[in-house]
TORKOL-4160 file (C-alpha; in steps of 0.2 Angstrom, whole numbers, padded with zeros to 4 digits, m for minus):
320
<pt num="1" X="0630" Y="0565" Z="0092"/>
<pt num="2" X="0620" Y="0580" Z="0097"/>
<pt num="3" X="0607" Y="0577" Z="0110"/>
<pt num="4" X="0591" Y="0579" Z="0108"/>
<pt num="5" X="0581" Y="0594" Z="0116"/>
<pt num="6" X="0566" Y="0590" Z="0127"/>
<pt num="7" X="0550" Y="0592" Z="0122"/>
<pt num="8" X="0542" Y="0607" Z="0129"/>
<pt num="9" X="0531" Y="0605" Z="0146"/>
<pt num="10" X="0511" Y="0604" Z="0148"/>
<pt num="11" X="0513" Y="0621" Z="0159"/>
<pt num="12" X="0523" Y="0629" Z="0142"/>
<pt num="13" X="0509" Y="0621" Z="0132"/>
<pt num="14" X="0494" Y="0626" Z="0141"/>
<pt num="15" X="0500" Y="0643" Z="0142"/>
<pt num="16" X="0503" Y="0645" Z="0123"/>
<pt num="17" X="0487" Y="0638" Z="0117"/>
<pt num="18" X="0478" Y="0652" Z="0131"/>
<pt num="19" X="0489" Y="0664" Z="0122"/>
<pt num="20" X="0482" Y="0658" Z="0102"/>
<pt num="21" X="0466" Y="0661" Z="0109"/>
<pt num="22" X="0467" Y="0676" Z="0116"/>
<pt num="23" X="0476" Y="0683" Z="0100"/>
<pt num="24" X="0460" Y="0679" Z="0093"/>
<pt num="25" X="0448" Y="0688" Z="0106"/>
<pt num="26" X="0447" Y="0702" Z="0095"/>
<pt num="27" X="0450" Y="0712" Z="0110"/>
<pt num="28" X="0464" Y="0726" Z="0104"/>
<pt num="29" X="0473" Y="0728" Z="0122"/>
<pt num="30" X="0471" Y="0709" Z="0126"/>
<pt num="31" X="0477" Y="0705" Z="0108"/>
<pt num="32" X="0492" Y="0717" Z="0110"/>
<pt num="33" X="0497" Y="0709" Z="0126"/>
<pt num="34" X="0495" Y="0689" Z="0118"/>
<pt num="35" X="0504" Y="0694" Z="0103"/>
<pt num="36" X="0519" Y="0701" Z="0114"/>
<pt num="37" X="0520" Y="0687" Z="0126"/>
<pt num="38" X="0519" Y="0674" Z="0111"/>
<pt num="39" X="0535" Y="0684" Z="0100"/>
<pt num="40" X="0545" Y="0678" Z="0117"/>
<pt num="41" X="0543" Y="0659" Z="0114"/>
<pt num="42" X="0556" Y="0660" Z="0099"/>
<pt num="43" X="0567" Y="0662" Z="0113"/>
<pt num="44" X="0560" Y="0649" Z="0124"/>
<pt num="45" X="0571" Y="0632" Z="0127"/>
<pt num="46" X="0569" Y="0618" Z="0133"/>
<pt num="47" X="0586" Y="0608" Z="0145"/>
<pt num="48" X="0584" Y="0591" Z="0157"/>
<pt num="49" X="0593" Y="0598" Z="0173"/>
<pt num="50" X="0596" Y="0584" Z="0184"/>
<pt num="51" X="0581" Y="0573" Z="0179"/>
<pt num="52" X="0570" Y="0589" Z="0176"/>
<pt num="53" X="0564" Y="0596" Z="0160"/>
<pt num="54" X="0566" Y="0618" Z="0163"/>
<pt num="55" X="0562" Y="0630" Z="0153"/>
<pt num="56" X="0575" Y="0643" Z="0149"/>
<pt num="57" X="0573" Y="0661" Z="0140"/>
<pt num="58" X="0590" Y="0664" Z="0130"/>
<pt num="59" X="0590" Y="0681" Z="0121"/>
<pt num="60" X="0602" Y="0695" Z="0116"/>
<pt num="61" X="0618" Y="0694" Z="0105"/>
<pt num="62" X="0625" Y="0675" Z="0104"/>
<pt num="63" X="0642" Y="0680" Z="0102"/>
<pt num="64" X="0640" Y="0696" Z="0117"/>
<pt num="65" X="0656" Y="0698" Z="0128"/>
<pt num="66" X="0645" Y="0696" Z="0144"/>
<pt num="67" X="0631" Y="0685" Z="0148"/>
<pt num="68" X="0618" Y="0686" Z="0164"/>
<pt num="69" X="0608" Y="0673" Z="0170"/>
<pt num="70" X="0594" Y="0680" Z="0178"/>
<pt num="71" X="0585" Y="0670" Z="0193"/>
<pt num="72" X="0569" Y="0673" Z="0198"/>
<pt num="73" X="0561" Y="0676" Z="0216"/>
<pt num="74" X="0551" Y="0665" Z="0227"/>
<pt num="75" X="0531" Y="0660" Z="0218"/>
<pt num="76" X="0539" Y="0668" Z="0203"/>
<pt num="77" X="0544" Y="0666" Z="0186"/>
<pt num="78" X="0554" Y="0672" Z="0173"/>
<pt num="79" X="0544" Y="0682" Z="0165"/>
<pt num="80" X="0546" Y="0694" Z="0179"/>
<pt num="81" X="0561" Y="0699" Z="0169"/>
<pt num="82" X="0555" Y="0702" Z="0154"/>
<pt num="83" X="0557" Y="0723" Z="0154"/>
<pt num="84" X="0576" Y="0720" Z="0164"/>
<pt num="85" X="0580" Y="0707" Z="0148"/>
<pt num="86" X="0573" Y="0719" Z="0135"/>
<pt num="87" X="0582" Y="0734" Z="0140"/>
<pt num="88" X="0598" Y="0723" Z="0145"/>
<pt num="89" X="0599" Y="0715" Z="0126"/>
<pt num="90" X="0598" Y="0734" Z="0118"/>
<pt num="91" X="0615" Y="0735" Z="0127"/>
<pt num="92" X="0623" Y="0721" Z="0120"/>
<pt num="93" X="0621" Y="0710" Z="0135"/>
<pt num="94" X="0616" Y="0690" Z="0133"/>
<pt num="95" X="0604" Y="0686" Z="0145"/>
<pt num="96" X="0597" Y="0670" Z="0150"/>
<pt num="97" X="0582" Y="0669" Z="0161"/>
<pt num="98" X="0577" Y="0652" Z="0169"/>
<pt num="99" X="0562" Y="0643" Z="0177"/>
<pt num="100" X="0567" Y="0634" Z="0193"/>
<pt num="101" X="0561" Y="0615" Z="0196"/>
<pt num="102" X="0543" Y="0619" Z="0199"/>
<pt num="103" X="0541" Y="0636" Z="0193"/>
<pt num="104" X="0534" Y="0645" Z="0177"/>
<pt num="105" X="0535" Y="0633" Z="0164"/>
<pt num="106" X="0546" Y="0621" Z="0171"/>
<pt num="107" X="0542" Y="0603" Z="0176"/>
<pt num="108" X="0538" Y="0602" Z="0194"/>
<pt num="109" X="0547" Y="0589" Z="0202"/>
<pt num="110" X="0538" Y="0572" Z="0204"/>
<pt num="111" X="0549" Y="0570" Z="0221"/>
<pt num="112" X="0543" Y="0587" Z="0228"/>
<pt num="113" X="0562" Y="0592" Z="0231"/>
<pt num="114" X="0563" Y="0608" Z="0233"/>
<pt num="115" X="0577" Y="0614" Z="0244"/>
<pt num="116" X="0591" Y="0627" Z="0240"/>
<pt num="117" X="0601" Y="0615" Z="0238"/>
<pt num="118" X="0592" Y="0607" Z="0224"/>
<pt num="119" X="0589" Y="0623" Z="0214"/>
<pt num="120" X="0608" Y="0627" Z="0215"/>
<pt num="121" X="0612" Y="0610" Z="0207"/>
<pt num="122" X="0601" Y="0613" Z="0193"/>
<pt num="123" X="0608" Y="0629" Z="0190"/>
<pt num="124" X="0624" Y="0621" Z="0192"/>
<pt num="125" X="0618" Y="0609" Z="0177"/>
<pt num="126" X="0610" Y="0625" Z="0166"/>
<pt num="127" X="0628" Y="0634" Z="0165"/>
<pt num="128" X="0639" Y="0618" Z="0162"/>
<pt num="129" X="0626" Y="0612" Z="0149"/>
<pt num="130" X="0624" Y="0627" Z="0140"/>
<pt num="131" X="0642" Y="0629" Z="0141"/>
<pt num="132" X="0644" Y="0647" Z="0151"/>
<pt num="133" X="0663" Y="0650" Z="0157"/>
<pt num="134" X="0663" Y="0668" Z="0165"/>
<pt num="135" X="0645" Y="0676" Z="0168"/>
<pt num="136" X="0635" Y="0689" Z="0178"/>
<pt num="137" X="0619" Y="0683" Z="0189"/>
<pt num="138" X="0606" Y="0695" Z="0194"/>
<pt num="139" X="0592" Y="0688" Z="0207"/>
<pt num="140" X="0581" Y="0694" Z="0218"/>
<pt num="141" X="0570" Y="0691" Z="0233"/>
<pt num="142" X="0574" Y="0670" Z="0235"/>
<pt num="143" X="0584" Y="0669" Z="0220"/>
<pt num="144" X="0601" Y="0675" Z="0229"/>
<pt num="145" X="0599" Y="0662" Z="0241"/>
<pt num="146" X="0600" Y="0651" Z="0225"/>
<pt num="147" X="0614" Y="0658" Z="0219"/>
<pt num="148" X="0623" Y="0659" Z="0235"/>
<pt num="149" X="0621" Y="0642" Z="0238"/>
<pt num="150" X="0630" Y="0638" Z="0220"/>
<pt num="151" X="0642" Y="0651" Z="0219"/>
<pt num="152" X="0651" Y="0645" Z="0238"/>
<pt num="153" X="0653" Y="0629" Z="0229"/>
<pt num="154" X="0656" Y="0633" Z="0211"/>
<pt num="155" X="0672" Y="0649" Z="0212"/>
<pt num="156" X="0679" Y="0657" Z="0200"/>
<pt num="157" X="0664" Y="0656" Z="0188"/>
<pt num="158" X="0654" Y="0671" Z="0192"/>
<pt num="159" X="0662" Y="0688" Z="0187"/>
<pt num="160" X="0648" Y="0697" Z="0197"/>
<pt num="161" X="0633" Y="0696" Z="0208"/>
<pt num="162" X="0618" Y="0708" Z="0210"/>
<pt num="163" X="0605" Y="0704" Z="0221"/>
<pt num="164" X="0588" Y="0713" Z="0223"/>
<pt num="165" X="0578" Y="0715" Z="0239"/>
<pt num="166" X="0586" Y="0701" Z="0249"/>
<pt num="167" X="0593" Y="0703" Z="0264"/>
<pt num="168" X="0596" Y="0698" Z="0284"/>
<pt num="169" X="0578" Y="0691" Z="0290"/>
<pt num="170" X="0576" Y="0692" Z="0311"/>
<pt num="171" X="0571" Y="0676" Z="0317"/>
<pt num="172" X="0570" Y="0665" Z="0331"/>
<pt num="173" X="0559" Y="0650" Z="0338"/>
<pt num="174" X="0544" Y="0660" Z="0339"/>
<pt num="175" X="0544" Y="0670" Z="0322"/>
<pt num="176" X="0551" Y="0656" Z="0311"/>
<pt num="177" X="0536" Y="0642" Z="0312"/>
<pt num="178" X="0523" Y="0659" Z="0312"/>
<pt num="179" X="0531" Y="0665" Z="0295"/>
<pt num="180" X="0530" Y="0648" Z="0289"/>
<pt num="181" X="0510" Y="0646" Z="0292"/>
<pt num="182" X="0506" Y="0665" Z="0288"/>
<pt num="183" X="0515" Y="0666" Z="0273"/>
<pt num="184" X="0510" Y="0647" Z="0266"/>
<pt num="185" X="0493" Y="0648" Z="0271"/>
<pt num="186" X="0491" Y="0667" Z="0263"/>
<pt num="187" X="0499" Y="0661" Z="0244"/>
<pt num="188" X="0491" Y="0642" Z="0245"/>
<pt num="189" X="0476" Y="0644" Z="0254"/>
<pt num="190" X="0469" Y="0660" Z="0248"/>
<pt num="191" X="0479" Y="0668" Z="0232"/>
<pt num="192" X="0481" Y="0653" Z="0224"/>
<pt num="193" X="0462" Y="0651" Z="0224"/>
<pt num="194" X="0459" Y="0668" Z="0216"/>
<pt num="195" X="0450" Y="0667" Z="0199"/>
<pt num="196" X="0453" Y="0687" Z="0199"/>
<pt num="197" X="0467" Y="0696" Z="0197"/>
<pt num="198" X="0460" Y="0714" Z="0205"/>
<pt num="199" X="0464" Y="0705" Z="0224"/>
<pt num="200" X="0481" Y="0698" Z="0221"/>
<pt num="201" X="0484" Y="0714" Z="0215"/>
<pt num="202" X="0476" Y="0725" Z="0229"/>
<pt num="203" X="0487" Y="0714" Z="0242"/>
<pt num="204" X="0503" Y="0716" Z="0233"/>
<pt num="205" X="0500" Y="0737" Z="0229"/>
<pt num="206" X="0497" Y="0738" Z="0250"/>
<pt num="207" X="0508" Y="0725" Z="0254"/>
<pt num="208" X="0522" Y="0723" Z="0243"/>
<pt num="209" X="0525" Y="0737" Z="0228"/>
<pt num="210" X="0528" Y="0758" Z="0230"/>
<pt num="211" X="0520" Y="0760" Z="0213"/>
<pt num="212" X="0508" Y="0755" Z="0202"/>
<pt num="213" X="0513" Y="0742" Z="0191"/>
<pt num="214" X="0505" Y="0740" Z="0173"/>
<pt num="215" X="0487" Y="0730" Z="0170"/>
<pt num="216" X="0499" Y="0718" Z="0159"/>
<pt num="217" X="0515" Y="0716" Z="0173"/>
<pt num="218" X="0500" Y="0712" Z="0185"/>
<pt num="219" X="0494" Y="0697" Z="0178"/>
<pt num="220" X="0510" Y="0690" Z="0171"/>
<pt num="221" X="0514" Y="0691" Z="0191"/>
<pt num="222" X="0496" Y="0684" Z="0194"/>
<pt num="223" X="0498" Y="0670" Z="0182"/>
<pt num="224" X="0517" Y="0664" Z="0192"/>
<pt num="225" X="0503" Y="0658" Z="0207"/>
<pt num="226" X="0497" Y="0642" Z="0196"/>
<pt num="227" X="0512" Y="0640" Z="0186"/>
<pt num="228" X="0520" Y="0638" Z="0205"/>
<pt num="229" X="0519" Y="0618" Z="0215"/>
<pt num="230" X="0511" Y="0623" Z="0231"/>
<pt num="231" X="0525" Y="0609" Z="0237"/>
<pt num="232" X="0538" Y="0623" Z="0232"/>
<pt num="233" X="0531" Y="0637" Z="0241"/>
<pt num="234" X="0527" Y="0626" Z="0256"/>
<pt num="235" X="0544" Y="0618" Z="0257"/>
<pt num="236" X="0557" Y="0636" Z="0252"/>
<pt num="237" X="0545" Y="0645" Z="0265"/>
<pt num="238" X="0550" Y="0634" Z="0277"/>
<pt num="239" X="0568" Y="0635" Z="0273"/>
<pt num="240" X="0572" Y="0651" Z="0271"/>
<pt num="241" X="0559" Y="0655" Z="0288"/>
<pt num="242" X="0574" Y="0642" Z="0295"/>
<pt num="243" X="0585" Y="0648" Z="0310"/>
<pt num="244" X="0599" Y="0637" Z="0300"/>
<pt num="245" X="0596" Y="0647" Z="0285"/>
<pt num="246" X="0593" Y="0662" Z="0291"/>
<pt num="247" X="0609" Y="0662" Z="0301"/>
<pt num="248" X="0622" Y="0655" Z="0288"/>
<pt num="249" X="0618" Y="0668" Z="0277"/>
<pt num="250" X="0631" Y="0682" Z="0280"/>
<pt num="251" X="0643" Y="0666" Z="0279"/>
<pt num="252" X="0637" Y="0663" Z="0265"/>
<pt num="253" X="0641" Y="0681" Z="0257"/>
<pt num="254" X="0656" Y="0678" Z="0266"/>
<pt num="255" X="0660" Y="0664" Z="0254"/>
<pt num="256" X="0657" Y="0671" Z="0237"/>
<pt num="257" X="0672" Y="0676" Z="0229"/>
<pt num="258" X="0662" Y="0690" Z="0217"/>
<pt num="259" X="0660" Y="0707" Z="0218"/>
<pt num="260" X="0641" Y="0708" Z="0225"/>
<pt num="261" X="0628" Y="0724" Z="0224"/>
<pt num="262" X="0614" Y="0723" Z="0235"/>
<pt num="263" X="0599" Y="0735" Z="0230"/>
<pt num="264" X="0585" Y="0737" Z="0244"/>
<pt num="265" X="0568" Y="0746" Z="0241"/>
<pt num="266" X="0566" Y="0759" Z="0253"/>
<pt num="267" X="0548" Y="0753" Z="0254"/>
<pt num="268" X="0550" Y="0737" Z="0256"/>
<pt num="269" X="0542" Y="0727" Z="0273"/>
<pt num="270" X="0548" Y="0710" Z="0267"/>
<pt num="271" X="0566" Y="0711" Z="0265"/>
<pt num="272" X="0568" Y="0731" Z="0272"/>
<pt num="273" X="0583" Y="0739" Z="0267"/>
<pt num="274" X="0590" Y="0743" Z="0287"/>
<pt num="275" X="0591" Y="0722" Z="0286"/>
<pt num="276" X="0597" Y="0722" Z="0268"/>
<pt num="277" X="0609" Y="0733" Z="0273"/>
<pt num="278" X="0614" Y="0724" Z="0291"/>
<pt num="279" X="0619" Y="0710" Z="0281"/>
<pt num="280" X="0634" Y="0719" Z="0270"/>
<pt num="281" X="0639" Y="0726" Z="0286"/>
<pt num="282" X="0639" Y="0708" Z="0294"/>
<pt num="283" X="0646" Y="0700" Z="0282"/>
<pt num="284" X="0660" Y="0713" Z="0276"/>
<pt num="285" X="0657" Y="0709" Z="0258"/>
<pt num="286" X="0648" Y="0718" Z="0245"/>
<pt num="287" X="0642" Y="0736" Z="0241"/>
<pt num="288" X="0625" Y="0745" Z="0246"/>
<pt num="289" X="0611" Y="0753" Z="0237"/>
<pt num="290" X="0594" Y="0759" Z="0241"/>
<pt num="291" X="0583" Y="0764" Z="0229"/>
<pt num="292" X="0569" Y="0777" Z="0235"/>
<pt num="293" X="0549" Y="0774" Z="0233"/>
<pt num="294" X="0552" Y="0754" Z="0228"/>
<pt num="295" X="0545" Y="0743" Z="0237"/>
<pt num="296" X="0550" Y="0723" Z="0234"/>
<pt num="297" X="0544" Y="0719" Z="0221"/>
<pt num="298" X="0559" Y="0732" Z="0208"/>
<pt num="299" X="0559" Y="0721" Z="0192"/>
<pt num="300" X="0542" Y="0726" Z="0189"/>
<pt num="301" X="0539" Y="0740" Z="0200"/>
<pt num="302" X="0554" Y="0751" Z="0192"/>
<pt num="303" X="0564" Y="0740" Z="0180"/>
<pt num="304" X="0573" Y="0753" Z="0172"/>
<pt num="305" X="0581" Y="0756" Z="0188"/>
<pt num="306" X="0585" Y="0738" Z="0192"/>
<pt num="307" X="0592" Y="0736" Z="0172"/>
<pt num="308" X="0603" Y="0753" Z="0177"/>
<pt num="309" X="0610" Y="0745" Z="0192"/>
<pt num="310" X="0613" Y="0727" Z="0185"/>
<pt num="311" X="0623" Y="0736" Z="0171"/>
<pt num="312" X="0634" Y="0746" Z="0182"/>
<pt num="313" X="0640" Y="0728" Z="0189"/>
<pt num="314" X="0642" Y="0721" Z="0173"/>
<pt num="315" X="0654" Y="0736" Z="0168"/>
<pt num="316" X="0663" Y="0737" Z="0184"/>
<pt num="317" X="0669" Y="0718" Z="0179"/>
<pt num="318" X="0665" Y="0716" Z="0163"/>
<pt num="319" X="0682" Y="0706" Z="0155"/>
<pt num="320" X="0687" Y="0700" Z="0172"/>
């Protein structure tokens, strides 16, 4: 007897019925942008991963040779892939794009668990419930860490790896616990609070992004701040800000048994591509690039380029 599917979250649910009403605002560019992100919830799903209801985006052919699933970065969500998906399903390619425990419109966790270990078991739990045998991932910013994390322990699944602005953080007992209280008390005590979108956005463009990024990318990255637990971003800030962390991740890389491509901005001054590029050298593994003018946020900031060089893995492997 097939089991039956979830019912969709509040988060999900909220999020649509804003999106009815704006389709009725009788404003044409907000309209526009309510009537495109409502034609992508006939791909939305619905999963139970080890006790939590996810949301999960499934799109492109059913029956494609090669599947990617896509894992967001850290106070994201998945719709941060929705140029990468568009362009990678024109190709053919299957791709499924998930929430994490406590992200976008995923549950958050009633326990506040949220360690990489925990997001790896849940993808763990996403590929052997939908059934995936041999498949790409594409991450970027946190979401390698996830997939790390699973792939060290799940071999011979993953035909190839390609990670986005992630790379060897410097740390020691000084500059661990300030990144933990600069960057928690920046995202929960002051962006999260925003009504408007215009200083999130001033922040990121200085801080975080090359090029300017679209009035409809900015608030889909705006909206991820209250779709995100403020326990999540407390607890994987703290983690990945860890000395333990920080140091097992060339071990890590050393671990994974697939072919990786790590792809720096050239702007970037959260994961710089000098420390993104330390790391393949460290670990021995993988192959380099940088991409020029990009700062960390690529998905968004130039998602043609990221599609581009998340292809180029896929047919490097594709069959193997």
């Amino acid at each position: 007897m097939t089991q039956q599917a979830p019912l969709p979250t509040e988060k999900f649910r909220n999020y649509t019925e804003e999106l009815l009403r704006l389709k009725e605002s009788g404003k044409k560019v907000t309209v526009q942008r309510a009537a495109y992100e409502y034609s992508l919830i006939d791909r939305s799903h619905f999963i139970e991963l080890n006790g939590i209801v996810h949301h999960y985006h499934d799109s492109g052919p059913a029956d494609a040779a090669e599947t990617i699933v896509l894992i967001h970065g850290w106070d994201c969500w998945w719709m941060w892939w929705h140029h990468v998906i568009k362009n990678l399903n024109s190709k053919g390619i299957r791709t499924i794009a998930y929430d994490m425990r406590g992200h976008g419109w995923s549950d958050n966790d009633p326990k506040n668990h949220y360690h990489i270990d925990f997001f790896a078991h849940d993808l763990r739990e996403l590929v052997n419930k939908l059934e995936l045998k041999r498949f790409h991932i594409a991450a970027f910013s946190f979401g390698p860490f996830v997939a790390l994390d699973y792939a060290r322990y799940n071999p011979g699944l993953i035909r190839s790896m390609t990670f986005f602005n992630f790379g060897m953080l410097p740390n020691n007992a000084v500059i661990g616990p300030l990144a933990t209280n600069i960057i928690t008390f920046v995202f929960n005590n002051l962006l999260r609070k925003l009504t408007w979108w215009v200083p999130a956005y001033v922040y990121a463009r200085v801080v975080l992004a090359k090029n300017t990024v679209p009035v409809h990318d900015i608030l889909i990255g705006f909206k991820s701040l209250g779709l995100c637990s403020p326990a999540a971003i407390d607890q994987t800030t703290r983690q990945i800000t860890s000395i333990d962390i920080t140091e097992s991740v060339p071990e890590m890389v050393k671990a994974a048994d697939a072919p990786m491509l790590f792809v720096a901005g050239a702007g970037d001054a959260i994961m710089t591509s000098k420390n993104t590029k330390k790391l393949v050298e460290i670990a021995g593994k993988g192959s380099f690039a940088e991409v020029p003018k990009c700062g960390h946020l690529i998905t968004i900031e130039l998602p043609e380029t990221a599609s581009n060089y998340i292809m180029q893995q896929i047919r490097a492997t594709a069959g193997t």
